[in-house]
PALUMVO-218431 format. One line per 2 residues: their letters; for each residue y negated, z negated, x of C-alpha. Coordinates in steps of 0.001 Angstrom, whole numbers, plus 500000, padded with zeros to 6 digits. Each point is the difference from the previous one (the first is absolute). Example, Ala and Ser with C-alpha at 12.3 -4.5 7.8 and 13.67 -1.06 7.14 Angstrom:
<torgus>
AS> 504500 492200 512300 ~ 496560 500660 501370
</torgus>
This chain:
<torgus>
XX> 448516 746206 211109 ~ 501985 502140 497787
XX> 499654 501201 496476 ~ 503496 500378 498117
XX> 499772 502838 497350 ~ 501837 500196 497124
XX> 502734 502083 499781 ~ 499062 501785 496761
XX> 496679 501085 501238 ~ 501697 501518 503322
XX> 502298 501963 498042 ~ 496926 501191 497784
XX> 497934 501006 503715 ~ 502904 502268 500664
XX> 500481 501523 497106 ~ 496051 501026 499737
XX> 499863 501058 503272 ~ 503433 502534 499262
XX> 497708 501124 496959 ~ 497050 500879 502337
XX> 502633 501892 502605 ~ 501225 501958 497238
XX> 496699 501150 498340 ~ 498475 501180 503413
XX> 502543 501579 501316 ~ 501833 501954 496960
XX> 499333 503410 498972 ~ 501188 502370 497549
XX> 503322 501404 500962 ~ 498584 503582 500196
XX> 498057 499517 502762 ~ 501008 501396 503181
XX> 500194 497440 502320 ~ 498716 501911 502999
XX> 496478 500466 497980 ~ 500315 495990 499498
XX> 499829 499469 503821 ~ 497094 502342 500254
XX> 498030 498349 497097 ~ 500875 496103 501356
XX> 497828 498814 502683 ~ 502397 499014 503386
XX> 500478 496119 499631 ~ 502749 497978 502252
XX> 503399 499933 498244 ~ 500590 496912 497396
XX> 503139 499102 501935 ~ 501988 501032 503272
XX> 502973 502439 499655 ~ 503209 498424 500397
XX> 502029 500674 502919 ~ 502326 502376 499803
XX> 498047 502452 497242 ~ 498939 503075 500571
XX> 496269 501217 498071 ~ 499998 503224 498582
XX> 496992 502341 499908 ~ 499480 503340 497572
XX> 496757 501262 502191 ~ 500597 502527 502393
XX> 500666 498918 503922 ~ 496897 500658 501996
XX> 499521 502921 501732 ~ 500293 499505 503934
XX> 496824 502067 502072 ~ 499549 499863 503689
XX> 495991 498389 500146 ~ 498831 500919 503182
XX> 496475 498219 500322 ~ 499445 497031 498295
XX> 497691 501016 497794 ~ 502282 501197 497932
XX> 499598 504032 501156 ~ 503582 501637 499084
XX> 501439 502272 502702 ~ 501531 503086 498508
XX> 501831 502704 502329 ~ 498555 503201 500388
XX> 503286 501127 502250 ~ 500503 502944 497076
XX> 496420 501214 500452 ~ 500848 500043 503861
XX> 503155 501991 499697 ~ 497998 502532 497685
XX> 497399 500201 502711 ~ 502974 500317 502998
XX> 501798 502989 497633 ~ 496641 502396 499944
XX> 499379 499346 503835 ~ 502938 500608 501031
XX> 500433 503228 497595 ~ 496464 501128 500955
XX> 500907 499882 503859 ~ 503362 501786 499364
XX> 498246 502859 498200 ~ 497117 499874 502933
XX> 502844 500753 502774 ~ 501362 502351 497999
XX> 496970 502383 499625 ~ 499356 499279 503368
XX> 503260 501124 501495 ~ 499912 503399 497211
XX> 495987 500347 501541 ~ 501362 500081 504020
XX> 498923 503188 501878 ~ 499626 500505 503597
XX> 497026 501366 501409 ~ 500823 504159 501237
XX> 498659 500004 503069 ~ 501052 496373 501632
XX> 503275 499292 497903 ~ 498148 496529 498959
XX> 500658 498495 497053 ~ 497744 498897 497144
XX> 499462 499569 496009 ~ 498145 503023 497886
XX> 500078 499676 496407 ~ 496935 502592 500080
XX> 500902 503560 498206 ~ 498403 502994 502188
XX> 497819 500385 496276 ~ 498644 496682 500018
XX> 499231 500546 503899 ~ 498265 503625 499069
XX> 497943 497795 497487 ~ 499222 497207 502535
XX> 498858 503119 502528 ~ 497114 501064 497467
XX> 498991 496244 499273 ~ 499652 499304 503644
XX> 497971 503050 500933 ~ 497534 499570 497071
XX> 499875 496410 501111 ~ 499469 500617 503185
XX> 497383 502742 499519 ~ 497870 497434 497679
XX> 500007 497410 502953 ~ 498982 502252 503199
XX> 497738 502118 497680 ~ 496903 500716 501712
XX> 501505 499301 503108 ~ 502247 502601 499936
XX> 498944 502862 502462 ~ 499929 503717 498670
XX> 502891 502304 500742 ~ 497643 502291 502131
XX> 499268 496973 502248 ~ 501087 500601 503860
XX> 501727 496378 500120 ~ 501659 500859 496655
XX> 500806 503413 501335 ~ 501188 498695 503166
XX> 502164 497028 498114 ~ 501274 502743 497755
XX> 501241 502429 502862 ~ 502362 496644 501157
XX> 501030 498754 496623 ~ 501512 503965 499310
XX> 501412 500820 503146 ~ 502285 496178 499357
XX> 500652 500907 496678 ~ 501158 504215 500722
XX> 501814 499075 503011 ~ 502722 497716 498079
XX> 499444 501961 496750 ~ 498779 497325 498155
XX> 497640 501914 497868 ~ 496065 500869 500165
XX> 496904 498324 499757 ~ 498404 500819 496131
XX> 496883 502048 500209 ~ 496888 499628 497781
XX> 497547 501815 501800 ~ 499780 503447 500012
XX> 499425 501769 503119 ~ 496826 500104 502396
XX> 498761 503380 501195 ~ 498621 500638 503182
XX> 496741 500220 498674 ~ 499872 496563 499410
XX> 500716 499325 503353 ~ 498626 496654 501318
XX> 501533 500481 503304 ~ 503072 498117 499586
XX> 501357 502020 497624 ~ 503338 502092 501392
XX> 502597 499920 497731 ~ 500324 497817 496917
XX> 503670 498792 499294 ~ 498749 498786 496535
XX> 499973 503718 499468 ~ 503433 501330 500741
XX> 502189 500739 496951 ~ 502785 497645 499249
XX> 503326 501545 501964 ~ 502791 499052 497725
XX> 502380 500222 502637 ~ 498736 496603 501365
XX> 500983 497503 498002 ~ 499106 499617 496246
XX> 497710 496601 500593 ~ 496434 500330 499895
XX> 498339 497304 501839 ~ 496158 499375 499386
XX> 497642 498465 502971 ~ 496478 497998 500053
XX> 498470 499611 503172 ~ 497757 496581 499153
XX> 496961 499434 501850 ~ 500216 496712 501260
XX> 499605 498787 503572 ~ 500389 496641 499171
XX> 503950 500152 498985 ~ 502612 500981 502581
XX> 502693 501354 497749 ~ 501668 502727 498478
XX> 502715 500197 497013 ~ 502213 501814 497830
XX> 500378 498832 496651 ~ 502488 502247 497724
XX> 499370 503349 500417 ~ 495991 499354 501928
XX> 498968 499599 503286 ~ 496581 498123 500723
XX> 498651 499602 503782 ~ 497244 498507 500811
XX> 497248 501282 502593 ~ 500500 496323 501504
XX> 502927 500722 501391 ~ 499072 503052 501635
XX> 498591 498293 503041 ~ 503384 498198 500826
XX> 502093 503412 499898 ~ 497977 501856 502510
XX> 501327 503133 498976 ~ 502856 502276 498116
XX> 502329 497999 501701 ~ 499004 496952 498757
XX> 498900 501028 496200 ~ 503449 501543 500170
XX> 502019 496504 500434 ~ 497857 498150 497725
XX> 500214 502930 496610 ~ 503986 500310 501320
XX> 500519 496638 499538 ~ 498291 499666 496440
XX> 501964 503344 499055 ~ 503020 498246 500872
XX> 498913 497271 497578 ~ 500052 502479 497058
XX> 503369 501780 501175 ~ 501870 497053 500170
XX> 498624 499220 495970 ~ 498589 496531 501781
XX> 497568 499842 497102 ~ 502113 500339 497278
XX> 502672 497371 501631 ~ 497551 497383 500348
XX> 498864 500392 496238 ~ 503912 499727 499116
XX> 500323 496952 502185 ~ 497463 498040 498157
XX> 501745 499988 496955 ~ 503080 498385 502185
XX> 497449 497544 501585 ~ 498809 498963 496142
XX> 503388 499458 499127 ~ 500765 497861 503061
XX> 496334 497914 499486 ~ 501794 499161 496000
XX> 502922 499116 500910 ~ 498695 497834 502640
XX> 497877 498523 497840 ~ 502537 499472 497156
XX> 501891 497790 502660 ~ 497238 497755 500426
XX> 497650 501700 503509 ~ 496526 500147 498639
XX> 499223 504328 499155 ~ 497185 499634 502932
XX> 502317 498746 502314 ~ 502958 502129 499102
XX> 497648 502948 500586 ~ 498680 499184 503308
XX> 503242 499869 501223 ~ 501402 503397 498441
XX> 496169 501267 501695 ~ 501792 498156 503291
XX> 503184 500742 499990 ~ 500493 503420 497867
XX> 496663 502221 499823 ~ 498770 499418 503436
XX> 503284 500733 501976 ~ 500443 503244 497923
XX> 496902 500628 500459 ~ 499962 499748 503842
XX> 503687 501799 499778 ~ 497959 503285 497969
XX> 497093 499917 502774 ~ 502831 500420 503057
XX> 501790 502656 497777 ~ 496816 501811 499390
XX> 499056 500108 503758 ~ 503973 501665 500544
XX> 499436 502980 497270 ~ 496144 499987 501439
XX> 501275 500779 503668 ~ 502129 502525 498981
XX> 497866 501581 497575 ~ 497186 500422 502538
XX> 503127 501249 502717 ~ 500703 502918 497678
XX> 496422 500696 499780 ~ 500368 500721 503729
XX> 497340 496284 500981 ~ 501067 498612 502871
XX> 501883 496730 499340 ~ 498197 497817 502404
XX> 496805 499954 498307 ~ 501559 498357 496781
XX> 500775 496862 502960 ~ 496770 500350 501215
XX> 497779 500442 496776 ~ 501871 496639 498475
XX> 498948 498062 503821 ~ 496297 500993 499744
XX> 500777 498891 495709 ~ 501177 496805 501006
XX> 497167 499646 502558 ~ 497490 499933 498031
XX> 501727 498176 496889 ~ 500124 497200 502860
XX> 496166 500305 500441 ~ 499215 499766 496662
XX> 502034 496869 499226 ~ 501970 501931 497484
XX> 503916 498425 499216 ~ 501467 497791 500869
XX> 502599 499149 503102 ~ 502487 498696 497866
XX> 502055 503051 498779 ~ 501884 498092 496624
XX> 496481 499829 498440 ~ 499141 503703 501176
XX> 500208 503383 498219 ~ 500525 501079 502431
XX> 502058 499735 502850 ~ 498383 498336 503764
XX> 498359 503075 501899 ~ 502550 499198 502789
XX> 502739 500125 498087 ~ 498696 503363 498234
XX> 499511 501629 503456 ~ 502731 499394 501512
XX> 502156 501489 496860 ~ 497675 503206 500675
XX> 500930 499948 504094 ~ 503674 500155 498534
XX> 499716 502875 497393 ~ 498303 501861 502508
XX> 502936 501910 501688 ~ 501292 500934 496370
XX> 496247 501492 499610 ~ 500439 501873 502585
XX> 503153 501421 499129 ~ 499231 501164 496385
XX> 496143 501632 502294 ~ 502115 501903 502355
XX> 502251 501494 497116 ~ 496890 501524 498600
XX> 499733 503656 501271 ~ 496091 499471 498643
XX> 499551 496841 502137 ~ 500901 502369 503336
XX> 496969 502629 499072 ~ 498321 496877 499548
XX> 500197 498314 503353 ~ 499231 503185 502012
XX> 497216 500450 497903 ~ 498332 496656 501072
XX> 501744 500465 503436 ~ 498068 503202 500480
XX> 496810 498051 498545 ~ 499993 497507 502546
XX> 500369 502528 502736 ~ 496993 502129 499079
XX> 498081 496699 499593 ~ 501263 499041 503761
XX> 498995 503572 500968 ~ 496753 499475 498369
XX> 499286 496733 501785 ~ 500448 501364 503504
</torgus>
């Protein structure tokens, strides 16, 4: 059923509901009308644009931002930071080469090369640290000058060290008389004035009482045997391969290289790291593939200056070959090393002897040029015969 409204009151609906329009929505002219949208709660529009029109906005356009995770993080790029990072790398590796290549020197006496950034200062300074250090850790071990092994060790250490005019040993002791005699006493070496003819470099030796350790060394400028490995030379001969090689150790400045190469191996473990390799990993393989090559590569050159060292000395060659067997020997019965060379010191006995068998002609060579060696020889020559004499 349906009601029919007056005319009169329709027009008077529409007219009230204009009015209402009107008083909600009007505001005074000042007002921005971008502060009006933010003050009026959203609400659906009263009517439907017509087709064709085009709405106009005065608020800004939003700002477009790449959302990576849905929860709204923001990615921003860090691709400056990374160049920044790429720049000092790259400059701190140019300037590394570059002191590197200004710091190349090749070793005297083998013509190999190697980095020393280590001033012949510095290295005096390092040769007083390292005796007093080394003095402090034997002490009380450390047997008395007028001992007959020290006496006997000295006698070898001085005739290597005269015969390629590489200095003298440094004495402290002043000089035994035969009063004192203990019946070993002959002639001390500790005793003899300092010839400055022979070389200006004083060397200082400790003779450490220790049976247990099967070693000797030479550590900038100081030579320390040990009575352990006394057994295993036999003799002269023997003690005379084993100090030779050590010698050649400090004549080739092995010391002082390996405490330049650090710094290079420090650098390498940084930059290493800086690329992303974990610092332990990055310096087990510089330990790998850096510091134990070179330092298998110092032990072979050390035996080479060692042979010829004990050559000029006028010791026969063969006994270096056969002092390093008898080494090797019993480094094999005491489980000591390992038979994988890349994770040795030093190098694989075999491979050690065999480079003696082949610097033994040279040896030879530089023993026979010796007008000493020859007075030498017969001496021992003549020896021998009496003894045969004797014996029959």
């Amino acid at each position: 059923m349906f009601t029919i409204t007056p005319r009169g009151t329709i027009i008077a609906l529409a007219q009230t509901r204009l009015q209402l329009n009107r008083t909600v929505f009007s505001v005074p002219s000042r007002t921005p009308v971008h502060l009006l949208r933010a003050s009026v709660p959203f609400c659906a529009p009263l009517s439907r644009p017509q087709w064709g029109q085009r709405q106009f906005s005065t608020s800004s356009p939003p700002r477009v931002q790449y959302t990576r995770f849905s929860n709204g993080y923001t990615y921003h790029s860090h691709r400056p930071d990374r160049d920044k990072v790429t720049k000092v790398l790259v400059f701190a590796t140019a300037a590394g080469v570059v002191y590197y290549v200004a710091h190349l020197e090749q070793v005297p006496e083998t013509g190999r090369w190697r980095f020393m950034d280590i001033s012949p200062k510095f290295e005096a300074k390092l040769e007083k640290a390292s005796y007093e250090s080394l003095f402090s850790e034997f002490e009380g071990r450390i047997l008395p000058a007028h001992h007959p092994i020290t006496r006997h060790v000295h006698r070898v250490v001085s005739d290597l060290l005269e015969a390629s005019d590489l200095g003298t040993l440094h004495s402290t002791n002043s000089p035994k008389s035969p009063a004192d005699d203990d019946g070993f006493w002959h002639d001390d070496p500790a005793a003899r004035p300092h010839d400055p003819d022979r070389g200006g470099k004083e060397w200082n030796l400790l003779v450490v009482n220790d049976p247990k350790i099967v070693n000797a060394l030479a550590s900038f400028g100081t030579i320390v045997v040990f009575t352990g490995i006394l057994p295993v030379c036999k003799n002269e001969q023997g003690l005379a391969a084993v100090v030779g090689h050590e010698i050649g150790h400090a004549v080739a400045r092995h010391a002082p290289e390996r405490y330049s190469s650090s710094k290079i191996l420090i650098l390498l473990a940084i930059l290493l790291q800086a690329v992303g390799i974990d610092f332990g990993v990055a310096r087990m393989l510089n330990y790998l593939l850096f510091k134990l090559p070179n330092s298998r590569t110092q032990e072979l050159e050390a035996d080479t200056l060692g042979m010829r060292i004990a050559a000029r000395a006028c010791y026969d060659p063969q006994s270096a070959v056969e002092m390093h067997t008898r080494l090797a020997r019993a480094s094999e019965n005491g489980g000591i090393g390992s038979n994988l060379e890349f994770l040795r010191t030093h190098p694989v006995p075999e491979r050690r002897i065999k480079h003696l068998e082949e610097l033994v002609p040279e040896a030879n060579e530089i023993r026979a040029a010796n007008p000493r060696c020859a007075g030498v020889r017969e001496s021992i020559q003549q020896f021998l015969g009496s003894v045969s004499r004797w014996g029959q």
